[in-house]
PyMOL commands that place a pseudoatom at each C-alpha (Angstrom):
pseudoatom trace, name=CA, resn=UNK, resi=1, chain=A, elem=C, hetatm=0, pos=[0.000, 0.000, 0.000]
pseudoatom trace, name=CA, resn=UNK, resi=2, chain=A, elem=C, hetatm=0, pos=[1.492, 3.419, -0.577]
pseudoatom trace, name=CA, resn=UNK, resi=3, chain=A, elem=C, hetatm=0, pos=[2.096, 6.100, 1.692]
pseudoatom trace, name=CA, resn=UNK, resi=4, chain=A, elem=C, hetatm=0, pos=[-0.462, 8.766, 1.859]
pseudoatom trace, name=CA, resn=UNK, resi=5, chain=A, elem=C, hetatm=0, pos=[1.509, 11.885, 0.644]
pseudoatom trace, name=CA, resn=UNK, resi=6, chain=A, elem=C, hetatm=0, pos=[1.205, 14.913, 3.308]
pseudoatom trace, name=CA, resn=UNK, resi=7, chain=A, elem=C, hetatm=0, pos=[-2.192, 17.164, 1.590]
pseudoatom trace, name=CA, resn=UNK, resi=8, chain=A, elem=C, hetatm=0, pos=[-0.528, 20.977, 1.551]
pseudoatom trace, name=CA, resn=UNK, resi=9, chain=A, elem=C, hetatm=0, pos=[-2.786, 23.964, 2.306]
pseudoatom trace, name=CA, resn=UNK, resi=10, chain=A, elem=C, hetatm=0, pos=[-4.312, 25.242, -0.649]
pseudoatom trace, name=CA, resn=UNK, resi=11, chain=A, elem=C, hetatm=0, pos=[-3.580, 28.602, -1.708]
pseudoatom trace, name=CA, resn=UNK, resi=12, chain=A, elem=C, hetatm=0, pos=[-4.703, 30.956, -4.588]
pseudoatom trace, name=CA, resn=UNK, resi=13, chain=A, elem=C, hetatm=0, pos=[-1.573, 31.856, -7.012]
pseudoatom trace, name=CA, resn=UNK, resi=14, chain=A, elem=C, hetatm=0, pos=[-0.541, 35.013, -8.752]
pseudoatom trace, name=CA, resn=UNK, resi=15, chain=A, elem=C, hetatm=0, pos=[-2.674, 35.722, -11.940]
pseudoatom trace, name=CA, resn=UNK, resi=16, chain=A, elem=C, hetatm=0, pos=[-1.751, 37.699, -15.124]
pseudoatom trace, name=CA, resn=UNK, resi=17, chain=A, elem=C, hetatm=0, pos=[-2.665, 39.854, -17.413]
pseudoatom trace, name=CA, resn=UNK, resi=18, chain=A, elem=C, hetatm=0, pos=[-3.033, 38.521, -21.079]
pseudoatom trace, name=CA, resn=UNK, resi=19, chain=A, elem=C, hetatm=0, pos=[-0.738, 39.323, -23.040]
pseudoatom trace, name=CA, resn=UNK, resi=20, chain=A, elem=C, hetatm=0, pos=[2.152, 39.800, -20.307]
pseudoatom trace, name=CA, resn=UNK, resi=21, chain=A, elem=C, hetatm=0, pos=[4.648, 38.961, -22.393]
pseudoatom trace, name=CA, resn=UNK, resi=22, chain=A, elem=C, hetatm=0, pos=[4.799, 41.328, -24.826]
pseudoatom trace, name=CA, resn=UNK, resi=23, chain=A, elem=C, hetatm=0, pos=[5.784, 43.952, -21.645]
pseudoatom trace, name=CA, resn=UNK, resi=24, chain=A, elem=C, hetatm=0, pos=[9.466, 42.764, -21.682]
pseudoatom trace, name=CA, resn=UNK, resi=25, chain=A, elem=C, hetatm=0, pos=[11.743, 45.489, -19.418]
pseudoatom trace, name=CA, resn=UNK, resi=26, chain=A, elem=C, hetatm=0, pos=[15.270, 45.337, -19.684]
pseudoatom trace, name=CA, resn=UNK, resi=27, chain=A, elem=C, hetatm=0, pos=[15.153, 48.474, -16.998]
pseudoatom trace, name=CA, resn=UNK, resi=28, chain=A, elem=C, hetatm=0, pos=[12.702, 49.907, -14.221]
pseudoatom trace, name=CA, resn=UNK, resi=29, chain=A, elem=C, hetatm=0, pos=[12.896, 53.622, -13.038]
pseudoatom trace, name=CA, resn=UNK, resi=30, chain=A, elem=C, hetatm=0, pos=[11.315, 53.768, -9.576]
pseudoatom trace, name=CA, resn=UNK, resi=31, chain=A, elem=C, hetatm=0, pos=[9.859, 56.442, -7.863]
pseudoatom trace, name=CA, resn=UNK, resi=32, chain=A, elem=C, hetatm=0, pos=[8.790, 56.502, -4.160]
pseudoatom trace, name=CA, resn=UNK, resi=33, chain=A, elem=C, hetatm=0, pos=[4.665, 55.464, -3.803]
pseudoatom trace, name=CA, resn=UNK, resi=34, chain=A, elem=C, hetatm=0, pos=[5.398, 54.405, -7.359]
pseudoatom trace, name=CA, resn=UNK, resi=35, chain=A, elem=C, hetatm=0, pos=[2.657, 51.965, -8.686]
pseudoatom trace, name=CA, resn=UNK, resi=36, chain=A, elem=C, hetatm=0, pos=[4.034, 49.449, -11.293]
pseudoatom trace, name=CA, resn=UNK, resi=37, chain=A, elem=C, hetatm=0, pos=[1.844, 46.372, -13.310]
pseudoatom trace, name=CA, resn=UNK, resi=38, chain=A, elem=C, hetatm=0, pos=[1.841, 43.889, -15.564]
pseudoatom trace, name=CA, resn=UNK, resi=39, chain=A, elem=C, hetatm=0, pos=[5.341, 43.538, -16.670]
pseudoatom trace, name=CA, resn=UNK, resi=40, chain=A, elem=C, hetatm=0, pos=[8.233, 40.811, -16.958]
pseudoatom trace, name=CA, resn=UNK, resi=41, chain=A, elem=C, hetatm=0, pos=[11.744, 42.250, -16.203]
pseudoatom trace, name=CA, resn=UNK, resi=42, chain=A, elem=C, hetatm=0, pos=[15.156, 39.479, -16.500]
pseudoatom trace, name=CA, resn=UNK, resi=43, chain=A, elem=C, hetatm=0, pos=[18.563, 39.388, -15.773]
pseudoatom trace, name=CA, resn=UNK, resi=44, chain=A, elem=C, hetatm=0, pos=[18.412, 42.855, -14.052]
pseudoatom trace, name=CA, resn=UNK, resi=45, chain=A, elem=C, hetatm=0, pos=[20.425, 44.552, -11.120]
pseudoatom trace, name=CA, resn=UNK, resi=46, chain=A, elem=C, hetatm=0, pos=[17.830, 46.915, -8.857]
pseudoatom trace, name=CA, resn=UNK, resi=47, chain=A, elem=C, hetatm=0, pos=[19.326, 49.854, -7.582]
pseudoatom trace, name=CA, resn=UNK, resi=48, chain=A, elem=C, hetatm=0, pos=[20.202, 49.543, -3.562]
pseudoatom trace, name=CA, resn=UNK, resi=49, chain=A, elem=C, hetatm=0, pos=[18.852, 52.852, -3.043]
pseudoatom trace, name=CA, resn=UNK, resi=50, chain=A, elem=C, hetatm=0, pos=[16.039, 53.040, -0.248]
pseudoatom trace, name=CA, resn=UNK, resi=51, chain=A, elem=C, hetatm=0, pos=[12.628, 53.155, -1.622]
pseudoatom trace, name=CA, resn=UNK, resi=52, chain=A, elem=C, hetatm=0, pos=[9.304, 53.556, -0.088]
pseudoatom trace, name=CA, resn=UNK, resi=53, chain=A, elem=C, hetatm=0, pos=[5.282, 53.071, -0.308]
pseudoatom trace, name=CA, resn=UNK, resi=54, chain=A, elem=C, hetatm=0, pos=[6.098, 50.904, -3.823]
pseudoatom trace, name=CA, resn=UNK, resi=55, chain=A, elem=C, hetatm=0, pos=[3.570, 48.926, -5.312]
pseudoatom trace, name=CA, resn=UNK, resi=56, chain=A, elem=C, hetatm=0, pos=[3.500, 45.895, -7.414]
pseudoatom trace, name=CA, resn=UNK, resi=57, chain=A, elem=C, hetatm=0, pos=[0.748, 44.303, -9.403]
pseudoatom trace, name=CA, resn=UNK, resi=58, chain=A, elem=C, hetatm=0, pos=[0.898, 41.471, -11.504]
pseudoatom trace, name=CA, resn=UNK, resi=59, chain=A, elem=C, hetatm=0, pos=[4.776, 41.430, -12.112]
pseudoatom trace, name=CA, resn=UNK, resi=60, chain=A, elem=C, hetatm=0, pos=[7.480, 38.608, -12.983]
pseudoatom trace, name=CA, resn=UNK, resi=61, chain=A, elem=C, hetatm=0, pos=[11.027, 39.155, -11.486]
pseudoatom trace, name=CA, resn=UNK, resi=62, chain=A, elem=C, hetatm=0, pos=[13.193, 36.563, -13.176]
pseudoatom trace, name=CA, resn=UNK, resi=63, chain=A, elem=C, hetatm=0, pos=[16.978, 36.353, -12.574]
pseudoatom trace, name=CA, resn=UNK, resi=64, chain=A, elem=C, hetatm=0, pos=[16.682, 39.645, -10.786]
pseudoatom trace, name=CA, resn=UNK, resi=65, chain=A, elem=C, hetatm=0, pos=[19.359, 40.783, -8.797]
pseudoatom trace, name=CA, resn=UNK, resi=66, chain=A, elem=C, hetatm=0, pos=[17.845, 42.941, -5.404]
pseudoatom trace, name=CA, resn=UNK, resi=67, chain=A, elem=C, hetatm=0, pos=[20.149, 42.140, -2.723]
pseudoatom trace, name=CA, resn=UNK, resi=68, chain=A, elem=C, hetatm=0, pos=[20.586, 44.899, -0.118]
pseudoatom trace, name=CA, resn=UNK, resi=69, chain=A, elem=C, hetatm=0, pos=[17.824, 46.897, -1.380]
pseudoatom trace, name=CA, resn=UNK, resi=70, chain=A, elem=C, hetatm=0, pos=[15.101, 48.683, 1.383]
pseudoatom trace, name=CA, resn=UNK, resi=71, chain=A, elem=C, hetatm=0, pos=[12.487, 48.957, 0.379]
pseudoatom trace, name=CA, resn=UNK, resi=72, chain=A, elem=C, hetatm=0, pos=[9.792, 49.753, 3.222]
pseudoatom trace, name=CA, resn=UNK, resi=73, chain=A, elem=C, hetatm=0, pos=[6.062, 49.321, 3.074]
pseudoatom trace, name=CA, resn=UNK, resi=74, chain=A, elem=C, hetatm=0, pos=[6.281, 47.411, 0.116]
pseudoatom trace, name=CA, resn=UNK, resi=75, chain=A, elem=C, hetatm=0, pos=[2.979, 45.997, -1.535]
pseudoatom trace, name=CA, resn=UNK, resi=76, chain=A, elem=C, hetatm=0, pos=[2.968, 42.959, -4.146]
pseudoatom trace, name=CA, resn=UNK, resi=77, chain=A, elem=C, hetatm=0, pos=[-0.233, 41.160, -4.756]
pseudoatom trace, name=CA, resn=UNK, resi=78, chain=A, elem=C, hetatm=0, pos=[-0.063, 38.763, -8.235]
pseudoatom trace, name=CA, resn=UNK, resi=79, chain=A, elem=C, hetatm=0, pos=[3.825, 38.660, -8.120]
pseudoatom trace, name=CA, resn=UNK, resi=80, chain=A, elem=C, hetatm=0, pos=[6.176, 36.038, -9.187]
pseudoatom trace, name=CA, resn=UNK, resi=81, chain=A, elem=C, hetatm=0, pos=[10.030, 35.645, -8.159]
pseudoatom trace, name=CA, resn=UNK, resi=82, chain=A, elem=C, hetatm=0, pos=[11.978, 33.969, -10.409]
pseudoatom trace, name=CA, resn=UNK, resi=83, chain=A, elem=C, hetatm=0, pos=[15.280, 32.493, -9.803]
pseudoatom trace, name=CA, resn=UNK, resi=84, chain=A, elem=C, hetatm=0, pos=[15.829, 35.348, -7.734]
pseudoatom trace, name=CA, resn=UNK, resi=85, chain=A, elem=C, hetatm=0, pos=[18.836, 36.998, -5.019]
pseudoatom trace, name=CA, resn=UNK, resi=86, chain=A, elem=C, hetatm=0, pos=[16.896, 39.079, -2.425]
pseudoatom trace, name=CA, resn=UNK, resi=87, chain=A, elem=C, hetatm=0, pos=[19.871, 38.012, 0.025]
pseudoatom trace, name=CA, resn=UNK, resi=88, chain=A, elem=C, hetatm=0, pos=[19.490, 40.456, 2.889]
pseudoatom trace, name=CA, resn=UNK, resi=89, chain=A, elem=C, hetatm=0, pos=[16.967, 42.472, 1.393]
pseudoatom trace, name=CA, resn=UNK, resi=90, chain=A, elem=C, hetatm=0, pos=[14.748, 44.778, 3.688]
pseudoatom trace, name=CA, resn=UNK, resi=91, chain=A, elem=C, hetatm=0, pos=[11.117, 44.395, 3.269]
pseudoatom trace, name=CA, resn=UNK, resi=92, chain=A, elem=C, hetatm=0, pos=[9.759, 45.019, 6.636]
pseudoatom trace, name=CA, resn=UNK, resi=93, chain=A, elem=C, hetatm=0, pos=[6.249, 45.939, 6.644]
pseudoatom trace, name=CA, resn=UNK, resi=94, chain=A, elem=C, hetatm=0, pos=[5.575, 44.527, 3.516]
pseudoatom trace, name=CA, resn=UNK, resi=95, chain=A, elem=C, hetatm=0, pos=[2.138, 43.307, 2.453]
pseudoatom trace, name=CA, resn=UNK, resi=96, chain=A, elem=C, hetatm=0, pos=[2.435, 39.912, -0.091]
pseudoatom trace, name=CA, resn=UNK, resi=97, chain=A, elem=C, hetatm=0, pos=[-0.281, 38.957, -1.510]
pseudoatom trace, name=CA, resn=UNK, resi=98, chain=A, elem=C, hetatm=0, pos=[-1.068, 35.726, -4.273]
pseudoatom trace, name=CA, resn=UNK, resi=99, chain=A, elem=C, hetatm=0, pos=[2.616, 36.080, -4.832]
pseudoatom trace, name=CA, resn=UNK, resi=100, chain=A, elem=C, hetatm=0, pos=[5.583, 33.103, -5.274]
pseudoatom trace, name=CA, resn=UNK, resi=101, chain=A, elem=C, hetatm=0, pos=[9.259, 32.937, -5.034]
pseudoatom trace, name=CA, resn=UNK, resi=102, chain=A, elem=C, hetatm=0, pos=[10.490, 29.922, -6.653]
pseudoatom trace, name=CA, resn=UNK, resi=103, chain=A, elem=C, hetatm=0, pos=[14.267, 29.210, -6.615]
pseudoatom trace, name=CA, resn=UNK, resi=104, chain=A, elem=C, hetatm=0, pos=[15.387, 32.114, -5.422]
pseudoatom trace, name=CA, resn=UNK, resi=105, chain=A, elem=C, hetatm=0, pos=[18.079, 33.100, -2.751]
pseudoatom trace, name=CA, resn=UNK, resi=106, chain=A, elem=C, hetatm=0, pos=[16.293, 34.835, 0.417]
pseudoatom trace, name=CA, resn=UNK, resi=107, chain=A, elem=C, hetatm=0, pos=[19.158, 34.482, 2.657]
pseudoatom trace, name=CA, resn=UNK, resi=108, chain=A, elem=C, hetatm=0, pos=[18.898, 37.018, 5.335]
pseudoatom trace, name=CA, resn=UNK, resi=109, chain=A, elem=C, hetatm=0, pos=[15.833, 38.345, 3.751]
pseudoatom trace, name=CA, resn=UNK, resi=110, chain=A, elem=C, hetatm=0, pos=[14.407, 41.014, 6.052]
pseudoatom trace, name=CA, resn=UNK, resi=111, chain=A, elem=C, hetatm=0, pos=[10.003, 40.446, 6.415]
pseudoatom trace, name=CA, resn=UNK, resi=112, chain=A, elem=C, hetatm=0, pos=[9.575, 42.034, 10.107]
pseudoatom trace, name=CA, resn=UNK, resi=113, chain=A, elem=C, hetatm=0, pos=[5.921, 42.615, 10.581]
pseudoatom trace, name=CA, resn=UNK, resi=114, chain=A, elem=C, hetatm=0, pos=[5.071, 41.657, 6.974]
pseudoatom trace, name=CA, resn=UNK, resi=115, chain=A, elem=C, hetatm=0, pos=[1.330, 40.262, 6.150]
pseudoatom trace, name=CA, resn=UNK, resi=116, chain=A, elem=C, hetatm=0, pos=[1.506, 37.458, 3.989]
pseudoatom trace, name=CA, resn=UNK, resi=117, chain=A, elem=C, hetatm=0, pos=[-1.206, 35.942, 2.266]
pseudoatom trace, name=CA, resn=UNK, resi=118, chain=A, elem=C, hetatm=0, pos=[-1.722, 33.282, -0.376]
pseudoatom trace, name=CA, resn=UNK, resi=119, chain=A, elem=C, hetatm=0, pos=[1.916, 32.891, -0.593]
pseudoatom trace, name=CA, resn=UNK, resi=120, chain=A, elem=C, hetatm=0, pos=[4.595, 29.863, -2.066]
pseudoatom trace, name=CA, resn=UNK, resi=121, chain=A, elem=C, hetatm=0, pos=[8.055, 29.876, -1.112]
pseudoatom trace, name=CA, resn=UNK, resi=122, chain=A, elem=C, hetatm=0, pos=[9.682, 26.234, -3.556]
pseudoatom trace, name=CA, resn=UNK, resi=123, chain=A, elem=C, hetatm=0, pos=[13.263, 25.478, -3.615]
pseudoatom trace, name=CA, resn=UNK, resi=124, chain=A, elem=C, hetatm=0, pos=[14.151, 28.862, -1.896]
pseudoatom trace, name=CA, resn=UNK, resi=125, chain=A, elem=C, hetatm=0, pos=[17.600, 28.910, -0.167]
pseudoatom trace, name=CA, resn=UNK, resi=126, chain=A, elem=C, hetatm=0, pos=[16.430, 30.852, 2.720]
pseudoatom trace, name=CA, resn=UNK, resi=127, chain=A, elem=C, hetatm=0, pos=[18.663, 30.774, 5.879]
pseudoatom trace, name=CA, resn=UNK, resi=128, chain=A, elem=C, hetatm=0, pos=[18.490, 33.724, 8.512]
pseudoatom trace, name=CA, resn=UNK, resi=129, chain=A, elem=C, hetatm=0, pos=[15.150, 34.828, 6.848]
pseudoatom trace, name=CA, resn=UNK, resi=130, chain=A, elem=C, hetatm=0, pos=[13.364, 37.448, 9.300]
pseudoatom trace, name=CA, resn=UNK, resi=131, chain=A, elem=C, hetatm=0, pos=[10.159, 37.058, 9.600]
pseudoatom trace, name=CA, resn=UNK, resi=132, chain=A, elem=C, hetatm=0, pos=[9.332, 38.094, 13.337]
pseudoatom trace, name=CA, resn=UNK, resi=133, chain=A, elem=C, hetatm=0, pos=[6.130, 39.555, 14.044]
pseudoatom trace, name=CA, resn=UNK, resi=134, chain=A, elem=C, hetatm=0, pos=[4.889, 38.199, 10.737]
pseudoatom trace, name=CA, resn=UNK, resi=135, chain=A, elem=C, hetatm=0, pos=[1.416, 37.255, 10.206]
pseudoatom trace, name=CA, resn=UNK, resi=136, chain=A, elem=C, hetatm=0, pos=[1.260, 34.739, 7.699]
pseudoatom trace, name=CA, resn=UNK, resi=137, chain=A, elem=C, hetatm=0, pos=[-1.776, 33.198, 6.442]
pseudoatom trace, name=CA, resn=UNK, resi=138, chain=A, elem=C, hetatm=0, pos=[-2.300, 30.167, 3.394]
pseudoatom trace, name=CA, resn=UNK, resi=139, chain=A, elem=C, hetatm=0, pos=[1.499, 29.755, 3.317]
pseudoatom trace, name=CA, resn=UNK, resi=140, chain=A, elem=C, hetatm=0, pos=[3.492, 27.193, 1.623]
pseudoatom trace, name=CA, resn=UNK, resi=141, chain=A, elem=C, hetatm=0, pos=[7.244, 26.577, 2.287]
pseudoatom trace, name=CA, resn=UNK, resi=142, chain=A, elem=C, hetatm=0, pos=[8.007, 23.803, -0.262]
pseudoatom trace, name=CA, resn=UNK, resi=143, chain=A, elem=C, hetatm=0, pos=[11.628, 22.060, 0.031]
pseudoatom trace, name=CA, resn=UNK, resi=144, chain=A, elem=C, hetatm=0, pos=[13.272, 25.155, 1.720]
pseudoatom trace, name=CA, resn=UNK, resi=145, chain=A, elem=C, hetatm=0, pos=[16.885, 25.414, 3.396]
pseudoatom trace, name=CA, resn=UNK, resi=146, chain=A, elem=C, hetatm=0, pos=[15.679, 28.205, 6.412]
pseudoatom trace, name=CA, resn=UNK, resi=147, chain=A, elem=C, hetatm=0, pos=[18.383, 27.364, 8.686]
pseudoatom trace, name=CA, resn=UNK, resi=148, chain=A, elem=C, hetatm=0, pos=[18.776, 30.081, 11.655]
pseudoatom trace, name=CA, resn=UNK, resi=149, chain=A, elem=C, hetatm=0, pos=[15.555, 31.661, 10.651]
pseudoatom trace, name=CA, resn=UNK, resi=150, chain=A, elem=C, hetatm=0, pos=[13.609, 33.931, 12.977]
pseudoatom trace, name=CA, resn=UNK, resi=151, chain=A, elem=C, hetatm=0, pos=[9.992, 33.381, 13.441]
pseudoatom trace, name=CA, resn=UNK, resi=152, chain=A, elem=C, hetatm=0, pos=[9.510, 34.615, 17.304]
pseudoatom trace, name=CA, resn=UNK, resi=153, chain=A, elem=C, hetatm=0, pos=[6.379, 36.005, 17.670]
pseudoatom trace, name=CA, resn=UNK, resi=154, chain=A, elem=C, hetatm=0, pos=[4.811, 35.479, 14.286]
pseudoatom trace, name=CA, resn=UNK, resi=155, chain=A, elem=C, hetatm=0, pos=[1.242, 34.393, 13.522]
pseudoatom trace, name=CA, resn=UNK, resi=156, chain=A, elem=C, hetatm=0, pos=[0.931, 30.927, 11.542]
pseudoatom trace, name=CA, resn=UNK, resi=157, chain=A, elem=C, hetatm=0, pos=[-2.472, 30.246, 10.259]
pseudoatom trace, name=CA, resn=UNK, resi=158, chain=A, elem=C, hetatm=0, pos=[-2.668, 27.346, 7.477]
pseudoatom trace, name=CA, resn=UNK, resi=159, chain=A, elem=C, hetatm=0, pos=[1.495, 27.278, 7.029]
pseudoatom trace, name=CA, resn=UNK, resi=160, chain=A, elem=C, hetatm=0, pos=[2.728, 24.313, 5.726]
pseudoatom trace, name=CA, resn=UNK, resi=161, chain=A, elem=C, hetatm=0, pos=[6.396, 23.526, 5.503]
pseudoatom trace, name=CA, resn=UNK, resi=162, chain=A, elem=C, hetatm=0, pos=[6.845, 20.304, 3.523]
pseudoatom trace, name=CA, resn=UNK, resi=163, chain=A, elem=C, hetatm=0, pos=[10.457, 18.887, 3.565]
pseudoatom trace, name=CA, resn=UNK, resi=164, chain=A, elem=C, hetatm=0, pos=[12.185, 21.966, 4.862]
pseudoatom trace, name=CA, resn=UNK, resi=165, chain=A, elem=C, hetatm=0, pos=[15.144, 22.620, 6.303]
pseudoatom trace, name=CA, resn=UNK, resi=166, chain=A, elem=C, hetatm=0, pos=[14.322, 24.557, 9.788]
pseudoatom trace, name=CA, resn=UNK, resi=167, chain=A, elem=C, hetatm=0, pos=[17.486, 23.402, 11.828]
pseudoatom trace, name=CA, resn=UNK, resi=168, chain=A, elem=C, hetatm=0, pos=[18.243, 26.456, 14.746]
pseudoatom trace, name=CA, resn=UNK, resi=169, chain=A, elem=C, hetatm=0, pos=[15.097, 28.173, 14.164]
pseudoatom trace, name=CA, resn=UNK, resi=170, chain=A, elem=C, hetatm=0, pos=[13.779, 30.531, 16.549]
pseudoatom trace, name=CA, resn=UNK, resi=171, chain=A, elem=C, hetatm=0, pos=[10.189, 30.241, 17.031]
pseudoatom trace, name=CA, resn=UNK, resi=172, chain=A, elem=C, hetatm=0, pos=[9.428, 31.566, 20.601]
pseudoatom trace, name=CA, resn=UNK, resi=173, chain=A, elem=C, hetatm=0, pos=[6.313, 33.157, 21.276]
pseudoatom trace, name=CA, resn=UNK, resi=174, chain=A, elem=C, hetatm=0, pos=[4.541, 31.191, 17.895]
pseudoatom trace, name=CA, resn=UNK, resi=175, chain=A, elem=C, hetatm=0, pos=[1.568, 29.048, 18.489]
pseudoatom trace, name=CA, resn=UNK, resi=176, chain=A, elem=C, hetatm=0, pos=[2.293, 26.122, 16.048]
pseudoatom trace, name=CA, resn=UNK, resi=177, chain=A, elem=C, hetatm=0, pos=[-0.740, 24.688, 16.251]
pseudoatom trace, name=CA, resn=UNK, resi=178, chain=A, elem=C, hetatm=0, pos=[-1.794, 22.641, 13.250]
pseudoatom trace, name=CA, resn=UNK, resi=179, chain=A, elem=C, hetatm=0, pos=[1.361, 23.127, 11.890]
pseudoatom trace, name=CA, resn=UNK, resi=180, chain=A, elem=C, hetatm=0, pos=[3.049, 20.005, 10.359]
pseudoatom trace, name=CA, resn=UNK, resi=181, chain=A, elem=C, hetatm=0, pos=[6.761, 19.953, 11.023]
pseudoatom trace, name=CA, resn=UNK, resi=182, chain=A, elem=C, hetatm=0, pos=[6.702, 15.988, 10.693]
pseudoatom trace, name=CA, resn=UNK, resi=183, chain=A, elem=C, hetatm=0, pos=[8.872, 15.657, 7.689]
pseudoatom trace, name=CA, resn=UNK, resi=184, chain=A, elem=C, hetatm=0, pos=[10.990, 18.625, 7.978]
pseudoatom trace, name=CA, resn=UNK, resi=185, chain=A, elem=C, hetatm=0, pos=[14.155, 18.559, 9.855]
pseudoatom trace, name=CA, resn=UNK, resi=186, chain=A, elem=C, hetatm=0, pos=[14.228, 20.411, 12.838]
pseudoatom trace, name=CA, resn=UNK, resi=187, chain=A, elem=C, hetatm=0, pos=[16.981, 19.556, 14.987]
pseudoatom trace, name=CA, resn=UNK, resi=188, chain=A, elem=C, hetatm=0, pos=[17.575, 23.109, 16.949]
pseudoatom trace, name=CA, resn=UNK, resi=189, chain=A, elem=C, hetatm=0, pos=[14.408, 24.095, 16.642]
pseudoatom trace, name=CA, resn=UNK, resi=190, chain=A, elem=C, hetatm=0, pos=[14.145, 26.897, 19.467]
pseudoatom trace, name=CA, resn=UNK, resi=191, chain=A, elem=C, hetatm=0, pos=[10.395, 26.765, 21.008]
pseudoatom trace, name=CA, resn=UNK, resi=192, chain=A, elem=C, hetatm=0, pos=[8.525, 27.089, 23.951]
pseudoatom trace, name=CA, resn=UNK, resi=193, chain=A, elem=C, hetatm=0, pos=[6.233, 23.916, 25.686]
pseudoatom trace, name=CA, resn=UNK, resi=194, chain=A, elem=C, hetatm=0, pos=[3.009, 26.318, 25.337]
pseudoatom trace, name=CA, resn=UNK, resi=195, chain=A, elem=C, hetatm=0, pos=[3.648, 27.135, 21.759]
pseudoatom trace, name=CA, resn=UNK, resi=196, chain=A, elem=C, hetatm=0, pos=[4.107, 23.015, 20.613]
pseudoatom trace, name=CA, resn=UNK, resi=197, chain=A, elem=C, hetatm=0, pos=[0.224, 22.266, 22.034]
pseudoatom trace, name=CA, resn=UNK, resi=198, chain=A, elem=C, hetatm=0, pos=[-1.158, 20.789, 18.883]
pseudoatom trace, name=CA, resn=UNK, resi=199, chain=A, elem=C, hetatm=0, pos=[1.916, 21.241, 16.539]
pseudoatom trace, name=CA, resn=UNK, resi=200, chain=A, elem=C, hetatm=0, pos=[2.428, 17.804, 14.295]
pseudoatom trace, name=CA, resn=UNK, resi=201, chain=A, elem=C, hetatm=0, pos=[5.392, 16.160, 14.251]
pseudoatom trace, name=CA, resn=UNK, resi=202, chain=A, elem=C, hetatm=0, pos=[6.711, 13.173, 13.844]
pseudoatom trace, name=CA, resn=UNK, resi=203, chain=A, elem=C, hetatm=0, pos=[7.353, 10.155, 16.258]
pseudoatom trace, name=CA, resn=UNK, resi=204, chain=A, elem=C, hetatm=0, pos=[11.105, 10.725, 16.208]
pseudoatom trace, name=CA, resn=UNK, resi=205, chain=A, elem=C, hetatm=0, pos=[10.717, 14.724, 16.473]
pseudoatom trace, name=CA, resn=UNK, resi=206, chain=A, elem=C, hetatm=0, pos=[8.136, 13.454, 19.561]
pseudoatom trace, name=CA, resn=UNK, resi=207, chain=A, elem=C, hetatm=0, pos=[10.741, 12.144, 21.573]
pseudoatom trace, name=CA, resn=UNK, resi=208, chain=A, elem=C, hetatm=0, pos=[13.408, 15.075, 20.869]
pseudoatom trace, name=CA, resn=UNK, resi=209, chain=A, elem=C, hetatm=0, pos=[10.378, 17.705, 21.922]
pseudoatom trace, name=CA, resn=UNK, resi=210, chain=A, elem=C, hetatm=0, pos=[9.898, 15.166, 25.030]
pseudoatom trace, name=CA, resn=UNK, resi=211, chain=A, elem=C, hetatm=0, pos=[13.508, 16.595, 26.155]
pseudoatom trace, name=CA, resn=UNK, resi=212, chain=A, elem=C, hetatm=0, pos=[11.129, 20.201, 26.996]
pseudoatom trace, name=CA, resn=UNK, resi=213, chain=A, elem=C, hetatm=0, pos=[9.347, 18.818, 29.927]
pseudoatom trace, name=CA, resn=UNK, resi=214, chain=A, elem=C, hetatm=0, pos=[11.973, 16.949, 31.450]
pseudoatom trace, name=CA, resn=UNK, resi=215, chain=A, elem=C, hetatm=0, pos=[11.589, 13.446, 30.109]
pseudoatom trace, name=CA, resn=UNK, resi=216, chain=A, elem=C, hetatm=0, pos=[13.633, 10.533, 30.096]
pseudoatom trace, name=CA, resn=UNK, resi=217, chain=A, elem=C, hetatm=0, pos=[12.540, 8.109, 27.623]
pseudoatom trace, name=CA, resn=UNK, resi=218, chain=A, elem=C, hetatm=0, pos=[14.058, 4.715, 27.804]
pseudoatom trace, name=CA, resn=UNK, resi=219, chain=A, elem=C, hetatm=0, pos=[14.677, 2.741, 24.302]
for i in range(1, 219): cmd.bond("trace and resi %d" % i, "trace and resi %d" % (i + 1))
show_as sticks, trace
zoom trace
């Protein structure tokens, strides 16, 4: 008999305009509170200067370069990342909506206090990504490396990690729930008792978890 395979969450994914393709950049000029839609833009460096109050709609990044950009209050609803470096990008306070990053480098990636919503994050090299204070809602983590990430304090409703890396993660202070951890590896995992109450996990993770209240089980 084969193995049930774990059921994700199911979320709504970016749509676009017809005819997308024919609105190929090879540059953006952005302006502060700048409102920008239904474009592709490739192999393309963003400027690092800070930006604010920018809006995307119905956009695909692929092979673009934005590491060490800030970029505050930052809204993207219908967005797709493509093969993408955000490494140690600052989008705190950003609101993501229907949006993916697929492949792409996030290391260090900044979301304080983001909303996220809708979102896929598949194949995403992702270690040290920020997200404290988050509130993240119909969220799928698919295959990700987030070693050392930072969850304290963030809201999880319908997350699903499936075969991610969350070795030393700090997630102190986040209710987990209904959240399946049971084939990701989480050796490290930083958490408090309270915050495990209903959490899935596997029988192996179980026993490691059992270590919290002070148990001693014998093989």
């Amino acid at each position: 008999m084969n193995k049930p395979t774990k059921s994700k969450e199911k979320i709504i994914g970016p749509k676009f305009s017809n005819g997308i393709d024919h609105k190929v950049y090879d540059a953006l000029t952005l302006e502060d509170e700048g409102c920008y839609s239904d474009f592709i833009i490739s192999d393309y460096r963003i400027e690092s200067n800070p930006m604010h109050h920018l809006n995307f709609e119905g956009v695909i990044f692929r092979n673009v370069d934005f590491t060490g950009i800030s970029w505050s209050s930052l809204s993207l609803t219908n967005v797709r990342f493509e093969n993408c470096d955000l490494s140690n990008a600052d989008f705190s306070g950003a609101i993501i909506h229907k949006s993916e990053f697929i492949g792409c480098k996030l290391m260090g990636l900044n979301l304080r206090e983001s909303a996220l919503q809708n979102v896929l994050m598949a194949h995403c090299k992702a270690s040290f990504l920020y997200m404290r204070f988050a509130r993240l809602k119909n969220v799928n983590f698919d295959r990700c490396n987030i070693e050392s990430g930072d969850f304290q304090n963030a809201e999880l409703s319908k997350v699903d990690f499936d075969r991610c890396t969350l070795r030393l993660c700090q997630m102190s202070g986040t209710r987990l729930a209904n959240i399946d951890l049971s084939n990701s590896d989480i050796e490290g995992l930083s958490v408090r008792i309270e915050d495990l109450k209903g959490a899935i996990v596997s029988p192996g993770q179980a026993v490691d978890f059992s270590k919290l209240f002070g148990l001693v089980v014998k093989s």
